[in-house]
PyMOL CGO cylinders between C-alpha atoms (Angstrom):
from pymol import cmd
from pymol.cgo import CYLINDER

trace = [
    CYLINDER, 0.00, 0.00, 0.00, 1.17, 3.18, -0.69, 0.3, 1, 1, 1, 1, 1, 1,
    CYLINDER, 1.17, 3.18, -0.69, -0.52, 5.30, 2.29, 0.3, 1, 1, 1, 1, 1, 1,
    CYLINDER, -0.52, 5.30, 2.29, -1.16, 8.40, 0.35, 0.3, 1, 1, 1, 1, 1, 1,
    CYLINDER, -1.16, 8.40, 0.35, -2.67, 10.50, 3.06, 0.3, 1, 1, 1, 1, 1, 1,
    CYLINDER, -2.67, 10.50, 3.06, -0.10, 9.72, 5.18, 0.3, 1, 1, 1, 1, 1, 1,
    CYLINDER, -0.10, 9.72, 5.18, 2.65, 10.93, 2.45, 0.3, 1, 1, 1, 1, 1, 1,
    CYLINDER, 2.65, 10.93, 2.45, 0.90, 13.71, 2.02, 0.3, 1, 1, 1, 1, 1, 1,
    CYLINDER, 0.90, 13.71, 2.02, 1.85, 15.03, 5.28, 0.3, 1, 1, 1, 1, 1, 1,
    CYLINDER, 1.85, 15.03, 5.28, 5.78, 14.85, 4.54, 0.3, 1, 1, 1, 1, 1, 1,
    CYLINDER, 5.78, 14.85, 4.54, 7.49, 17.91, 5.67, 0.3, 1, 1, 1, 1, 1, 1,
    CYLINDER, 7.49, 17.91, 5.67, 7.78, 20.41, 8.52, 0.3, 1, 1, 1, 1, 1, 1,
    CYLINDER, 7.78, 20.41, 8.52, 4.89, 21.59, 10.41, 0.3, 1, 1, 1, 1, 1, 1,
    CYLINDER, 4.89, 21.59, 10.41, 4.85, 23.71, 13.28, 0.3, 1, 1, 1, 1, 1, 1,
    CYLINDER, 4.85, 23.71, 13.28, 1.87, 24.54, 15.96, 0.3, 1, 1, 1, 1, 1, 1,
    CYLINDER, 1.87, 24.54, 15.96, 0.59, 24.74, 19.51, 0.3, 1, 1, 1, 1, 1, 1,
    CYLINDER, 0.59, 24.74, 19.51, -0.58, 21.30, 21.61, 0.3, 1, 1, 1, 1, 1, 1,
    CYLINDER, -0.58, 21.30, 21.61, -3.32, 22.50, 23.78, 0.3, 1, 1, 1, 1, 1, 1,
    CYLINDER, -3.32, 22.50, 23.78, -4.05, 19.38, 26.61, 0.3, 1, 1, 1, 1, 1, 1,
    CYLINDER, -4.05, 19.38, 26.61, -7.55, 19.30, 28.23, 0.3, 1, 1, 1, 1, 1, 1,
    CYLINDER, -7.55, 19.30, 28.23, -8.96, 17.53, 31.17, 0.3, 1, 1, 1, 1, 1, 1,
    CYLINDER, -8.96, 17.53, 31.17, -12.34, 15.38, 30.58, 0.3, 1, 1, 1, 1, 1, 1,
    CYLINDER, -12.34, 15.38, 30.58, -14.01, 19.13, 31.66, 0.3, 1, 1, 1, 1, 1, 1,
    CYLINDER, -14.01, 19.13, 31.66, -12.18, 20.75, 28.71, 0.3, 1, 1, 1, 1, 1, 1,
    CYLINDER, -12.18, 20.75, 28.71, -10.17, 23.01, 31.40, 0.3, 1, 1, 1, 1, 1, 1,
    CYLINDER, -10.17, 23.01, 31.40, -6.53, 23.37, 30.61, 0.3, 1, 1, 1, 1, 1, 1,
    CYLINDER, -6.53, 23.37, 30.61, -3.84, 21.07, 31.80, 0.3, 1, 1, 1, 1, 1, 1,
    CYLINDER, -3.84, 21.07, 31.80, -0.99, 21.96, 29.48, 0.3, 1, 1, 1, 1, 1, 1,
    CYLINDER, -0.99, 21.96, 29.48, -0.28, 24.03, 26.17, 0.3, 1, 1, 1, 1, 1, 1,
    CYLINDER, -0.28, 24.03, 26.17, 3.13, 24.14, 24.55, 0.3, 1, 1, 1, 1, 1, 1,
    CYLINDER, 3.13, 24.14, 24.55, 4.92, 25.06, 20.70, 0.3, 1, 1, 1, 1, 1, 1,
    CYLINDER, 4.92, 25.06, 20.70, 5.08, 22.53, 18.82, 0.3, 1, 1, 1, 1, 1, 1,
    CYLINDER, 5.08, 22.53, 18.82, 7.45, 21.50, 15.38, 0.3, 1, 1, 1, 1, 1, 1,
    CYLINDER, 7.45, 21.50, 15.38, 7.01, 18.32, 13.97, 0.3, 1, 1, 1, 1, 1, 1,
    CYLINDER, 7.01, 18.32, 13.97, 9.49, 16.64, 10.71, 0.3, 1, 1, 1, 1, 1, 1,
    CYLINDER, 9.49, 16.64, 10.71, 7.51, 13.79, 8.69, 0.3, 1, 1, 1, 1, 1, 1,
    CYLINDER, 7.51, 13.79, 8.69, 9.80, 12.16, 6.76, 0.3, 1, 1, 1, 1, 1, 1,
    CYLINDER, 9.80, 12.16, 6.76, 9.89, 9.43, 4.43, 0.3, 1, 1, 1, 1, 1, 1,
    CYLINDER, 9.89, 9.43, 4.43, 13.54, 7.60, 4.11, 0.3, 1, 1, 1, 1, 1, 1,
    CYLINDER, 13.54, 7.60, 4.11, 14.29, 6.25, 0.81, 0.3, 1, 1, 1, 1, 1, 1,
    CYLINDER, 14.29, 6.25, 0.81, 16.37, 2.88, 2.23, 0.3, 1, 1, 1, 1, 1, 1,
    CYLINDER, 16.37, 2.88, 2.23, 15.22, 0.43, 5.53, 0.3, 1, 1, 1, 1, 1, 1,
    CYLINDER, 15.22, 0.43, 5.53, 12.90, -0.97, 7.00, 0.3, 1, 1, 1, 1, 1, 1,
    CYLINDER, 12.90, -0.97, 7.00, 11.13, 2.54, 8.51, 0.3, 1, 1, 1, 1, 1, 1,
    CYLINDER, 11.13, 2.54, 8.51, 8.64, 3.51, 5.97, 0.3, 1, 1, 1, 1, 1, 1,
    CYLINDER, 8.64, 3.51, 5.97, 7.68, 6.64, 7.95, 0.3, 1, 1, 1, 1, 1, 1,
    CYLINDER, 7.68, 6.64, 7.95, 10.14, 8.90, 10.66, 0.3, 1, 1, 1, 1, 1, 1,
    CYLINDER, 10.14, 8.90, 10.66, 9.04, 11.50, 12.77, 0.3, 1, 1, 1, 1, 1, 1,
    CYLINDER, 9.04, 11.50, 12.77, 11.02, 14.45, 14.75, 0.3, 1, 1, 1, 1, 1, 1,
    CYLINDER, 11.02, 14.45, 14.75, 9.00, 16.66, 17.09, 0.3, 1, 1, 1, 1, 1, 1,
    CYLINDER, 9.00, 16.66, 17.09, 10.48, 19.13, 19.02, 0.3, 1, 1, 1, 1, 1, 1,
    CYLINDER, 10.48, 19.13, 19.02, 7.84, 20.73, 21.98, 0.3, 1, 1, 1, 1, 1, 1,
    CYLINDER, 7.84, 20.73, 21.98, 8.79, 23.81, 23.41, 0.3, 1, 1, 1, 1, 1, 1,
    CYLINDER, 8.79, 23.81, 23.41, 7.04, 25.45, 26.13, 0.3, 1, 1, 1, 1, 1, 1,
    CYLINDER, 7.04, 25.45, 26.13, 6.40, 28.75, 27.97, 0.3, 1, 1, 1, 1, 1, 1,
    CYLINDER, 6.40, 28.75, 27.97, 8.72, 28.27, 31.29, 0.3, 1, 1, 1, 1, 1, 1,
    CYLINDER, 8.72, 28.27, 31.29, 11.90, 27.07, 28.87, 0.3, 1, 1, 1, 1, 1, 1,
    CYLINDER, 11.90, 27.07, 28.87, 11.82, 23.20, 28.59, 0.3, 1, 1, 1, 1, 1, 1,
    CYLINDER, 11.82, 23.20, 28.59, 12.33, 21.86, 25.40, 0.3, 1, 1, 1, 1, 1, 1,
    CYLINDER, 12.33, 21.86, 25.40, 11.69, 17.60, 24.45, 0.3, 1, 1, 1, 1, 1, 1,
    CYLINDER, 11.69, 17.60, 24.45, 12.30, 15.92, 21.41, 0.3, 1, 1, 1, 1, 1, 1,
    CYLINDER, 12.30, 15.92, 21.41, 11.67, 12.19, 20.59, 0.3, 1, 1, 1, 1, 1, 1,
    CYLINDER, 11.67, 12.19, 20.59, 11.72, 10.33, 17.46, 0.3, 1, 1, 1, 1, 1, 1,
    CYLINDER, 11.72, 10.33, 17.46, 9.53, 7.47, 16.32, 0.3, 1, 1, 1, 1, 1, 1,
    CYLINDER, 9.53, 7.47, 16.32, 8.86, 5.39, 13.15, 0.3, 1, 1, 1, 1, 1, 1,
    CYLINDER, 8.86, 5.39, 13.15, 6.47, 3.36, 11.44, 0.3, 1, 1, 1, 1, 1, 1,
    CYLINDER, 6.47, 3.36, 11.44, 6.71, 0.47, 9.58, 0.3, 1, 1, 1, 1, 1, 1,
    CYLINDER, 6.71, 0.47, 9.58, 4.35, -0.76, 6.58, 0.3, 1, 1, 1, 1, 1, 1,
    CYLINDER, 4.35, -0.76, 6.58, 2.58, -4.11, 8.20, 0.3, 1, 1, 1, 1, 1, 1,
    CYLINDER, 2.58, -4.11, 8.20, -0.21, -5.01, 5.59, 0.3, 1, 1, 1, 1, 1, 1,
    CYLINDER, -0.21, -5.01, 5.59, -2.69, -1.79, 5.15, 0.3, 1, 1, 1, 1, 1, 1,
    CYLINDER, -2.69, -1.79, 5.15, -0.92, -0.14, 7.95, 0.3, 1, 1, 1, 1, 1, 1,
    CYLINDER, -0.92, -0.14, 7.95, 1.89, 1.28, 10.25, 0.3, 1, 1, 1, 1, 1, 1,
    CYLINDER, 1.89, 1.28, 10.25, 3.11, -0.18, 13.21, 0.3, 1, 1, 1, 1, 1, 1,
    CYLINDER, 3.11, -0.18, 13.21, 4.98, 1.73, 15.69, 0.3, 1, 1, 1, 1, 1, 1,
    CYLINDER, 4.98, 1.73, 15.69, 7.03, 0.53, 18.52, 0.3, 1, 1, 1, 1, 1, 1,
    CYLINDER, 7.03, 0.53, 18.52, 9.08, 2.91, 20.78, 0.3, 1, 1, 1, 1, 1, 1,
    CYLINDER, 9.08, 2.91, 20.78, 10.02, 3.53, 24.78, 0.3, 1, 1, 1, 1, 1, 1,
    CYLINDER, 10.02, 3.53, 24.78, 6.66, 5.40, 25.23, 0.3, 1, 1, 1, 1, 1, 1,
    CYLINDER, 6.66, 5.40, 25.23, 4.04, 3.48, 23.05, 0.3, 1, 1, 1, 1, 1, 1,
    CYLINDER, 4.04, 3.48, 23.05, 3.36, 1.21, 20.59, 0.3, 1, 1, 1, 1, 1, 1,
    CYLINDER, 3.36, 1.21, 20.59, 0.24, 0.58, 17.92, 0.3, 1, 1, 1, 1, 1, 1,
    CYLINDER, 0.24, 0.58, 17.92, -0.95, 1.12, 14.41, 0.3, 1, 1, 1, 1, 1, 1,
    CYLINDER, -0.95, 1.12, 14.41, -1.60, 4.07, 12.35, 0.3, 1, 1, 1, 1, 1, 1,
    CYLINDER, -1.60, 4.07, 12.35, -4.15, 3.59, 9.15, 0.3, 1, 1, 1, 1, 1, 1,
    CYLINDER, -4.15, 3.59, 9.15, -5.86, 5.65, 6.50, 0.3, 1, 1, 1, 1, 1, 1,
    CYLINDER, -5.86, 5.65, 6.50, -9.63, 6.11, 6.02, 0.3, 1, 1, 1, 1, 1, 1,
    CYLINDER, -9.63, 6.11, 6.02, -11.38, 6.64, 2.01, 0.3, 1, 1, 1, 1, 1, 1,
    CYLINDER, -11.38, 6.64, 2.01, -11.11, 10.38, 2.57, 0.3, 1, 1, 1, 1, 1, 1,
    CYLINDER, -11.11, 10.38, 2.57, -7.69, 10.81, 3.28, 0.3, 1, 1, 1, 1, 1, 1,
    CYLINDER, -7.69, 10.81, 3.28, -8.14, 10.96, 7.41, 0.3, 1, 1, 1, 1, 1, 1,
    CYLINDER, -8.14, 10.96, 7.41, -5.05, 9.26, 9.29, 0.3, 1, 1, 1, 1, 1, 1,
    CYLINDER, -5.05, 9.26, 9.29, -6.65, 7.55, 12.47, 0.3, 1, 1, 1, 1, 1, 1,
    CYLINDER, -6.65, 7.55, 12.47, -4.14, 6.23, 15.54, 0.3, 1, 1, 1, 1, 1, 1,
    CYLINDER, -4.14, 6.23, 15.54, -4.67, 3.66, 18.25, 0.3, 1, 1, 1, 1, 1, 1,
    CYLINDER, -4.67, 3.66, 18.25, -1.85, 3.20, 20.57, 0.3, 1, 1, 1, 1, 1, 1,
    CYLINDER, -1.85, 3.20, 20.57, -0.84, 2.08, 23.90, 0.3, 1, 1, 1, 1, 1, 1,
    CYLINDER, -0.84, 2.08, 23.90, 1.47, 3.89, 26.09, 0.3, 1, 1, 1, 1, 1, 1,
    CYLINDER, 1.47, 3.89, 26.09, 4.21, 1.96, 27.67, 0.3, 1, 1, 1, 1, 1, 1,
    CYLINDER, 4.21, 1.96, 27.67, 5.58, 4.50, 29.99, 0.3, 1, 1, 1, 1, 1, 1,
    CYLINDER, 5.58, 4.50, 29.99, 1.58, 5.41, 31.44, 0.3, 1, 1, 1, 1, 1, 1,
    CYLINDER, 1.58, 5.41, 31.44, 0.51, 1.80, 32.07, 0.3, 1, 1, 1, 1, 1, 1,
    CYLINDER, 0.51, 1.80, 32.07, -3.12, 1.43, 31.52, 0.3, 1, 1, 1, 1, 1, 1,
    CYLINDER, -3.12, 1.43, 31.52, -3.32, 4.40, 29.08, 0.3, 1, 1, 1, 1, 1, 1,
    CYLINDER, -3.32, 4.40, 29.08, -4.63, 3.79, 25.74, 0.3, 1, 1, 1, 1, 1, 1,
    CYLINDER, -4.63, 3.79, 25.74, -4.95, 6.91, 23.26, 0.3, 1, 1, 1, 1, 1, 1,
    CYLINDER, -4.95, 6.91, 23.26, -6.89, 7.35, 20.00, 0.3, 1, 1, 1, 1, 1, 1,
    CYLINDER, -6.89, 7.35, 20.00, -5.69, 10.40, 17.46, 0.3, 1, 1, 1, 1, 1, 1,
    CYLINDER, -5.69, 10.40, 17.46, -7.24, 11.66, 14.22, 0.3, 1, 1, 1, 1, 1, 1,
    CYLINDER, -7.24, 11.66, 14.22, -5.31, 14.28, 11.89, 0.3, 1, 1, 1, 1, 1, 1,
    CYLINDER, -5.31, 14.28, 11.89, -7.30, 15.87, 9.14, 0.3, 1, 1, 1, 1, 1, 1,
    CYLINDER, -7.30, 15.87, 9.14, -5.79, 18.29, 6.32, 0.3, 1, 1, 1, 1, 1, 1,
    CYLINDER, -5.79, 18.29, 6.32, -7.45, 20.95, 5.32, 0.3, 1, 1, 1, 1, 1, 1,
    CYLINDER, -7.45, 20.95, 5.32, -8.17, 22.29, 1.70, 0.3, 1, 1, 1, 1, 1, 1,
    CYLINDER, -8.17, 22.29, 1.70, -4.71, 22.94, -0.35, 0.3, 1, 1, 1, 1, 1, 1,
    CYLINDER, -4.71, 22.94, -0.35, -2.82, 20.83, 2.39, 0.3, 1, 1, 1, 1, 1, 1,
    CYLINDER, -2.82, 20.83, 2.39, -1.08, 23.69, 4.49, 0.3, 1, 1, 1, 1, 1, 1,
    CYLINDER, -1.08, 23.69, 4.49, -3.15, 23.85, 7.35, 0.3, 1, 1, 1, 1, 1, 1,
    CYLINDER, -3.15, 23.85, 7.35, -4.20, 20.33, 9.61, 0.3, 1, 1, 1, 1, 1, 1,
    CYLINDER, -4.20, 20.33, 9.61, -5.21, 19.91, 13.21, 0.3, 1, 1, 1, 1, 1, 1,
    CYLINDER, -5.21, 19.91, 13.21, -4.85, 16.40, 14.79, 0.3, 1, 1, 1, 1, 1, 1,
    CYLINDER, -4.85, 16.40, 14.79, -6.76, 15.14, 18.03, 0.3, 1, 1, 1, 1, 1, 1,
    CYLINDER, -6.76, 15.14, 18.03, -6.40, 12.99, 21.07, 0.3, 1, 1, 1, 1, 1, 1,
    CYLINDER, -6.40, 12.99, 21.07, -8.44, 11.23, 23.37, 0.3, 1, 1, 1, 1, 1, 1,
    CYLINDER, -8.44, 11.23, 23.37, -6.93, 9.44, 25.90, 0.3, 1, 1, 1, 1, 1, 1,
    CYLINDER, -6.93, 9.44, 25.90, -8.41, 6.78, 27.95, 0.3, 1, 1, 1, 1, 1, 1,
    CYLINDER, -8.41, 6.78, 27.95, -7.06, 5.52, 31.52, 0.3, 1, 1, 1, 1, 1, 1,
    CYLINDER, -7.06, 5.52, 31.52, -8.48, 1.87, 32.38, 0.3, 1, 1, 1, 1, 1, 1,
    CYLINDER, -8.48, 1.87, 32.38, -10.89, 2.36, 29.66, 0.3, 1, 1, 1, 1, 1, 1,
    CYLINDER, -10.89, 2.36, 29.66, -11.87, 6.02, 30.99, 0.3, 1, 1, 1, 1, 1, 1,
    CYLINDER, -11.87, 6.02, 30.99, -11.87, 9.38, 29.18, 0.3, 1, 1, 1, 1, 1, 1,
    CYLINDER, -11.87, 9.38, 29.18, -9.47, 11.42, 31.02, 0.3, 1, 1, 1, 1, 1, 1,
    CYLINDER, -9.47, 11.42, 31.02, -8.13, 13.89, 28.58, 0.3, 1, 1, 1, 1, 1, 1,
    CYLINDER, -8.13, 13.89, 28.58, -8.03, 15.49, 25.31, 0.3, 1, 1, 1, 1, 1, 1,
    CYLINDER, -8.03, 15.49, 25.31, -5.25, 17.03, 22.87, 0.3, 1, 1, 1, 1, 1, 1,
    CYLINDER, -5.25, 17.03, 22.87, -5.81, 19.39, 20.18, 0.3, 1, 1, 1, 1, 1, 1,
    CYLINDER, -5.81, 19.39, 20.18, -3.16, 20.38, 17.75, 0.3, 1, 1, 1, 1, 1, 1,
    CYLINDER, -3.16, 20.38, 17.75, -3.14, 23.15, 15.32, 0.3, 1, 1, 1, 1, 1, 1,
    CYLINDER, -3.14, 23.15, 15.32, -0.93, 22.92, 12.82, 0.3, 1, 1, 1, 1, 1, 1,
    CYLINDER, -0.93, 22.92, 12.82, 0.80, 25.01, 9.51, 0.3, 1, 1, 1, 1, 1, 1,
    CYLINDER, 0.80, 25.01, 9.51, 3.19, 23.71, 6.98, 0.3, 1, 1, 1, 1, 1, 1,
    CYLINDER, 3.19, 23.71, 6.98, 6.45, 25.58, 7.52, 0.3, 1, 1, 1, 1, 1, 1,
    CYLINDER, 6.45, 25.58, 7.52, 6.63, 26.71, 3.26, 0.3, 1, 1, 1, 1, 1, 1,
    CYLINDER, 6.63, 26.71, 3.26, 10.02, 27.84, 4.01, 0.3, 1, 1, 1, 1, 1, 1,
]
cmd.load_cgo(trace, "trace")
């Protein structure tokens, strides 16, 4: 499969990660710039760099990649592991577990809008199979 949506998301993107309890009251908000990358040689099919930078001067980066299994990507890394896939109209749906939050499972849709510079992506995260928060990203394409 060739995962078109997913490709079409290749390059830099930078935005804001707003985190919400189940209420919808803020828990966290940070800058965000994330590198989706596609290497031309391996086994990793998709790579991705984010760099989150908030407010009080702590920075994180990680790194993860996906690799094609069947009609979709698998990811494995210290923090979580589970599958990416890609619906008829181009929407890129996650499930995945988180290793280093035992018990926490999280679900995230990305949508691109119209002339693919702008997309938001969302999170719901579940603790022992309860809603307990919500991420929303914003995103732009960095067109520099």
């Amino acid at each position: 499969m060739n995962f078109p949506a997913t490709r079409a998301h290749e390059g830099t993107w930078r935005g804001v990660y707003t985190h919400l309890d189940e209420a919808g009251r803020l828990i966290d908000r940070h800058r965000s710039v994330v590198e989706c990358a596609f290497p031309d040689d391996g086994e990793v099919f998709y790579r991705q760099t984010i760099r989150f930078d908030w407010e009080d001067g702590r920075v994180r980066e990680d790194v993860f990649e996906g690799q094609v299994d069947g009609d979709k990507l698998r990811y494995d890394t210290e923090t979580f592991c589970g599958v990416s896939w890609e619906t008829d109209d181009g929407l890129i749906l996650l499930s995945l577990q988180r290793k280093d939050e035992p018990g926490t499972h999280f679900y995230e849709i990305i949508c691109m809008g119209e002339g693919g510079r702008n997309r938001a992506r969302t999170w719901h995260w579940f603790r022992e199979g309860r809603l307990y928060r919500r991420t929303l990203c914003d995103e732009m394409r960095d067109l520099r």
